[in-house]
C-alpha positions in Angstrom: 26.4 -125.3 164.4 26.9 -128.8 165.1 25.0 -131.7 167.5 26.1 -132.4 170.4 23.3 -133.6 172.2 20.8 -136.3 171.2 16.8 -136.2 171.1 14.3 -138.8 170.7 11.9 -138.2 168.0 9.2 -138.2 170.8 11.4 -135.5 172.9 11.4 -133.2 169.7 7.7 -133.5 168.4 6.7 -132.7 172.0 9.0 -129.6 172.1 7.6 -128.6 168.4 4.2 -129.1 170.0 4.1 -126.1 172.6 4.3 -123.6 169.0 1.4 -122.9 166.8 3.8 -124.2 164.1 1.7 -127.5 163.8 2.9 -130.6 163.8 6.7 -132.2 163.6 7.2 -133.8 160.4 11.1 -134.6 160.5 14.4 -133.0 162.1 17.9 -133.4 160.3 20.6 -132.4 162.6 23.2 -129.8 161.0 26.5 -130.6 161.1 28.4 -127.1 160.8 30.2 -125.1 164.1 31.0 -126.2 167.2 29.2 -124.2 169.7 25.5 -125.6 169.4 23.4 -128.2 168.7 20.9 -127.4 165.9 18.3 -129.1 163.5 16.4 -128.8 160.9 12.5 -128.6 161.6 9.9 -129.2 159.1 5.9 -129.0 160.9 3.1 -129.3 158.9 2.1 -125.6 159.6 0.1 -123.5 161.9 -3.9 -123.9 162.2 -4.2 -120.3 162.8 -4.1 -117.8 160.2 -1.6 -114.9 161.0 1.4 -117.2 162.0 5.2 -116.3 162.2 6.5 -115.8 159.0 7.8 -119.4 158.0 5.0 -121.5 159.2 4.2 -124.6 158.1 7.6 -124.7 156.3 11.0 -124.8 158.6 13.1 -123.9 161.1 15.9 -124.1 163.2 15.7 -125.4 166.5 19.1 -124.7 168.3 19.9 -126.3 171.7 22.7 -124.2 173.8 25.5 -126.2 174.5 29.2 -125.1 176.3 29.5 -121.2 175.3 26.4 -120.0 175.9 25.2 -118.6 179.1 21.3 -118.9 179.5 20.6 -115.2 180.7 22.6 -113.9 177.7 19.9 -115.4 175.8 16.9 -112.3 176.2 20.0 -110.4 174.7 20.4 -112.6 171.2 17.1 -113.5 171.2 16.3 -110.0 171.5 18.4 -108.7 169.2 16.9 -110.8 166.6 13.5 -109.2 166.5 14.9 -106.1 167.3 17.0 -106.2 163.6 14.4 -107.8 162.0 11.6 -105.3 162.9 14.1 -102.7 161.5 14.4 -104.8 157.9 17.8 -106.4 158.6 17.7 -109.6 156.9 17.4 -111.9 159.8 15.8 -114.7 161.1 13.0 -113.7 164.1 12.4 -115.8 167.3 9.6 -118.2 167.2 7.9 -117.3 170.7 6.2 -120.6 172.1 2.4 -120.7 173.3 3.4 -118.8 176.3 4.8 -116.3 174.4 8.5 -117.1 175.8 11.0 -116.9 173.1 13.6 -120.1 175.0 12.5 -122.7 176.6 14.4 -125.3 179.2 14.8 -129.4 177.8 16.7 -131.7 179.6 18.3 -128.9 181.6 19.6 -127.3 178.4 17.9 -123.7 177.0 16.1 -124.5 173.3 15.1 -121.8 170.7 12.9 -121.8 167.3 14.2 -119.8 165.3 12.5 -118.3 161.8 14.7 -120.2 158.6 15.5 -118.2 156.0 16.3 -119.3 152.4 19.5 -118.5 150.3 22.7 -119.9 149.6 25.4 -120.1 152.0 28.6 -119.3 149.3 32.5 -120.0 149.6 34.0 -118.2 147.0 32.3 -114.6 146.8 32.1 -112.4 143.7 32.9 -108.8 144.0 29.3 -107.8 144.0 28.4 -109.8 146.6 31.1 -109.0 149.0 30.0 -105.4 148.7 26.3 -106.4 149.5 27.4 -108.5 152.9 29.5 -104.8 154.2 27.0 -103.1 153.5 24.4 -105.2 154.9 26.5 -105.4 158.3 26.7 -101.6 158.1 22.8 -101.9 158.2 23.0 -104.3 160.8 25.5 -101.9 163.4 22.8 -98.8 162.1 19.6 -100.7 162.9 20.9 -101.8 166.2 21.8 -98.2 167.3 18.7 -98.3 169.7 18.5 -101.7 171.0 18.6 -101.2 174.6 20.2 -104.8 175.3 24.0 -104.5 176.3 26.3 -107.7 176.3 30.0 -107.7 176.9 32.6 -109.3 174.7 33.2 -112.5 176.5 35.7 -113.4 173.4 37.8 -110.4 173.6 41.4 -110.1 174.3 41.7 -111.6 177.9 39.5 -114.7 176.6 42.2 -114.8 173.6 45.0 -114.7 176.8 42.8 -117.9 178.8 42.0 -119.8 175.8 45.9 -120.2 174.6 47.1 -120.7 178.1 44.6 -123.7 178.6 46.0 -125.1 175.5 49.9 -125.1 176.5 52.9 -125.0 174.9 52.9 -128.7 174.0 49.4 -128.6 172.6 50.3 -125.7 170.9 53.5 -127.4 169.4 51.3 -130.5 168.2 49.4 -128.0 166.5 52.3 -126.4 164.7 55.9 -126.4 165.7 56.0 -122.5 165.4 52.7 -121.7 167.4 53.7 -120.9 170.6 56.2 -118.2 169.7 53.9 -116.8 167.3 51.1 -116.6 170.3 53.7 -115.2 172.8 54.2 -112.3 170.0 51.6 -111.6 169.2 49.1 -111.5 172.2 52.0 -109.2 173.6 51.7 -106.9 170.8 47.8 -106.9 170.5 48.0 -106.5 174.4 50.2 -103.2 173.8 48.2 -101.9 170.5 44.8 -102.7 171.0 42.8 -99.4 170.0 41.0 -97.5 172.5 38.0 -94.9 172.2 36.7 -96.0 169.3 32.9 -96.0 168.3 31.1 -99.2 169.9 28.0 -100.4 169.1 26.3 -104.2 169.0 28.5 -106.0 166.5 27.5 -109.5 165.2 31.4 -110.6 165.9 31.4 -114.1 163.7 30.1 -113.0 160.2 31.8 -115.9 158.1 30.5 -117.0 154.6 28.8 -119.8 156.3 26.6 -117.1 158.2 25.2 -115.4 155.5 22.6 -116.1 152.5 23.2 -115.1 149.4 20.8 -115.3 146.7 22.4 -114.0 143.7 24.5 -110.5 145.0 21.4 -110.1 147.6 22.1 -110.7 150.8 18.8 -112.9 152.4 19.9 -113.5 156.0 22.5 -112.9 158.4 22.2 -115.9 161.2 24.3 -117.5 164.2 24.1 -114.3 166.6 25.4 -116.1 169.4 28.7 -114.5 169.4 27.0 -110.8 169.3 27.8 -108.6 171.6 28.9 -104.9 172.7 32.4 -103.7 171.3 34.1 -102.1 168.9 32.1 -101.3 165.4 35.2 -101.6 163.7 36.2 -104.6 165.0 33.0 -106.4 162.8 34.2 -104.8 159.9 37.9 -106.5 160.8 36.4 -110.1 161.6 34.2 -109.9 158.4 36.8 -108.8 156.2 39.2 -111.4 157.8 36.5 -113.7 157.0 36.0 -113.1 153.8 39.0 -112.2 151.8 41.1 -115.1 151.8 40.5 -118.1 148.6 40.7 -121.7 149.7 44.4 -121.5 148.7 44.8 -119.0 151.4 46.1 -116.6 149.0 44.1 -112.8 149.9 41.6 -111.8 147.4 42.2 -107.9 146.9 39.3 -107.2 144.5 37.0 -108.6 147.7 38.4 -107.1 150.3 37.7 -103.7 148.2 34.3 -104.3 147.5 33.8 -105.1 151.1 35.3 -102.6 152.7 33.6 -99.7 150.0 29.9 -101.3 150.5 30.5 -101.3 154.5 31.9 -97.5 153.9 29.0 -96.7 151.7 26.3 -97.6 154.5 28.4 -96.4 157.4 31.5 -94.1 156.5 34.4 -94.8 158.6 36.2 -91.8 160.4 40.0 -91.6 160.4 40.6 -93.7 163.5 38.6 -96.2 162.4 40.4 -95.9 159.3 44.2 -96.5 160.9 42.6 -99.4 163.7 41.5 -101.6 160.8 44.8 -103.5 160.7 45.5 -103.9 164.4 42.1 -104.7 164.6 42.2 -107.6 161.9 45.0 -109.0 163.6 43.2 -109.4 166.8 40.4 -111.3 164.9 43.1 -113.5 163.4 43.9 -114.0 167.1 40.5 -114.5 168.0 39.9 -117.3 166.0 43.2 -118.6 166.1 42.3 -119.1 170.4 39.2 -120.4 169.9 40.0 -122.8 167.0 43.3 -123.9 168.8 41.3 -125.1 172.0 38.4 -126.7 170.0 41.2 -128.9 167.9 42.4 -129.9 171.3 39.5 -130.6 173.7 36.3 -131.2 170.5 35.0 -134.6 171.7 35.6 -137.5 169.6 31.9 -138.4 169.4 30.6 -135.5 168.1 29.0 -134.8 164.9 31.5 -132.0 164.1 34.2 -131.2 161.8 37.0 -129.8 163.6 38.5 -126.1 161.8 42.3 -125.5 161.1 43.6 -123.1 163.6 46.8 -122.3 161.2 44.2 -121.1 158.7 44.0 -117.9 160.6 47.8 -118.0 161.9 48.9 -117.3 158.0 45.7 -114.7 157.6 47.2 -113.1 160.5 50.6 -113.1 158.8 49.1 -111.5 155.9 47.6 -108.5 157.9 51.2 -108.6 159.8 53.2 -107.7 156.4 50.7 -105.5 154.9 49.1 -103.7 157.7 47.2 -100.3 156.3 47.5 -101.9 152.7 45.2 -104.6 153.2 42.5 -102.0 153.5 42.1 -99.7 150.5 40.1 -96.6 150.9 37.8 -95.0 148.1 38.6 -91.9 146.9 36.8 -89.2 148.5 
C-alpha cells in the first residue's frame, strides 16, 4: 500500500458520497507497499439500517495504480465476497449505490473496501504462525468453488522480464554479487520448477503486514491484489518464506514448524507437494527478489513509499538453497 496519487478533500468526500456509508469525516493516506494508493476512510455512517458490516466506522479506499489491470478487478473483488461469505476472515467489497463494486476517478479504478481490526505483527509466536497456515489452508479450501480464474502474471517468465529490465549494472549497484546469483538461479528454477501439482486460487503475497492478528486469532487476511490461479503449494512456499525469517535474518525453525503443521492440519499435503516445498520457496525468494530489485531501481522519488531490500530475499533464498527439504519439517504421521 502506498500513495501515489493525490485527492482533494472535495474529490474524496464526493467519491465517499455515491455509498450509503454517510458522510466523509477524514482520510489518512497509508504509507505501506508499493503497488496502490490507499487511505484511510472514516464516514459518519449509513442512514439506513442493514448496512455493510463496518458502517459508520472505516475503510479502505484503494486506488489502482501500475500493476493492476482494471478487468482483473471482478476477479479480486470477487474473490473477496466469495471468501468472506464462506467465513474466511476477509474484508468484503463496499458496492456503491449502483451496486458496482469499482468505480473510475480521474481515469484510475477506485474500491471501498470493508476494514477489519487486528494487529498487523512482525515477530510471530509459535501459536500464531500455526493460526495464519491454517487460516490460508481455509482460504485455498473456501475458494475451491469460485468460478473466477486469473493467471499468475508474477510467475517465472515475469521473474525472467523484471531482472532483465533491471540490467547487470543496476543489478551490480544493488549488490556486487547479484547478477550471477540471478543468472543461477533463474536457470535452475527455469529447469526445476514443479509441474502437475494441485492448483487452486492462492492469495500469492501473504506477508505479516497482510494479516491481523488479535492475540493467536487470525482477524483478516487483506491486499488480494496479487491473487491469482497457480500452484497451492506455492502459497504455502511464499507464506512460509514470509514468515520465518527474524529481523536479523537468521530462520526461525520453531515458526516455520508451527506454520507448516497448522497449514497441514487444514489441508494435508501429498508427497509431491511435500518434495516441491523447497524448489518452490526458492522461486518465491526469486519472486520477490524481481519485483523488489525493479521497485529499488525505478520507485519515484516523490512518492510516499518506503522502498524494500531486495537482498533481504537474496540471503532467504540462500537459506532454502543450503537446506532444501530441511527447512520444511513434517509431523509425524
Amino acid at each position: 500500500m502506498a500513495v501515489y496519487t493525490s485527492l482533494s478533500a472535495a474529490d474524496l468526500a464526493a467519491l465517499i458520497a455515491e455509498y450509503d456509508v454517510g458522510a466523509l469525516v477524514s482520510a489518512k493516506g497509508i504509507a505501506e507497499g508499493v503497488s496502490n494508493s490507499n487511505w484511510l476512510i472514516e464516514t459518519t455512517g449509513s442512514d439506513a439500517g442493514g448496512g455493510p458490516k463496518g458502517s459508520g466506522d472505516r475503510f479502505i479506499l484503494t486506488m489502482y495504480e501500475q500493476r493492476v489491470d482494471v478487468a482483473d478487478l471482478p476477479f479480486f473483488l470477487g474473490l473477496l465476497d466469495h471468501l468472506a461469505a464462506r467465513g474466511s476472515p476477509v474484508p468484503r467489497t463496499i458496492h456503491d449505490r449502483a451496486g458496482a463494486s469499482f468505480r473510475m476517478l480521474g481515469g484510475k479504478a477506485v474500491a471501498l473496501i470493508e476494514f477489519l481490526s487486528g494487529v498487523s505483527i512482525d515477530r510471530p509466536s509459535p501459536e500464531q504462525a500455526c493460526a495464519v497456515g491454517a487460516a490460508l489452508a481455509g482460504l485455498h479450501r473456501n475458494a475451491a468453488d469460485f468460478p473466477g480464474r486469473r493467471a499468475n502474471d508474477m510467475g517465472l517468465q515475469r521473474w525472467h522480464d523484471l531482472l532483465a529490465a533491471c540490467g547487470q549494472d543496476g543489478l551490480r549497484s544493488i549488490d556486487s554479487a547479484l547478477p550471477d546469483l540471478v543468472e543461477r538461479e533463474l536457470t535452475f528454477l527455469t529447469r526445476h520448477w514443479p509441474h502437475g501439482l494441485p492448483r487452486s486460487v492462492i492469495h500469492a503475497d501473504l506477508f505479516p503486514d497482510n494479516v491481523l492478528l488479535l492475540g493467536d486469532e487470525v482477524r483478516g487476511l487483506i491486499d488480494f491484489y496479487f491473487a491469482c490461479t497457480d500452484v497451492t503449494a506455492y502459497d504455502l512456499a511464499v507464506t512460509h518464506a514470509a514468515w520465518c525469517f527474524g529481523k536479523d535474518g537468521a530462520y526461525r525453525p520453531d515458526i516455520g514448524t508451527a506454520l507448516v503443521a497448522g497449514y497441514a492440519a487444514e489441508r494435508p499435503l501429498s508427497d509431491a507437494e511435500w518434495a516441491a516445498l523447497p524448489v518452490l520457496a526458492r522461486g518465491a525468494c526469486m519472486r520477490f527478489l524481481a519485483t523488489r530489485a525493479f521497485d529499488w531501481l525505478h520507485t519515484p522519488a516523490d512518492a510516499l513509499v518506503t522502498r524494500k531490500d531486495p537482498l533481504e530475499f537474496a540471503r532467504r533464498l540462500a537459506f532454502y538453497t543450503a537446506q532444501g527439504a530441511q527447512a520444511f519439517s513434517r509431523a509425524p504421521d
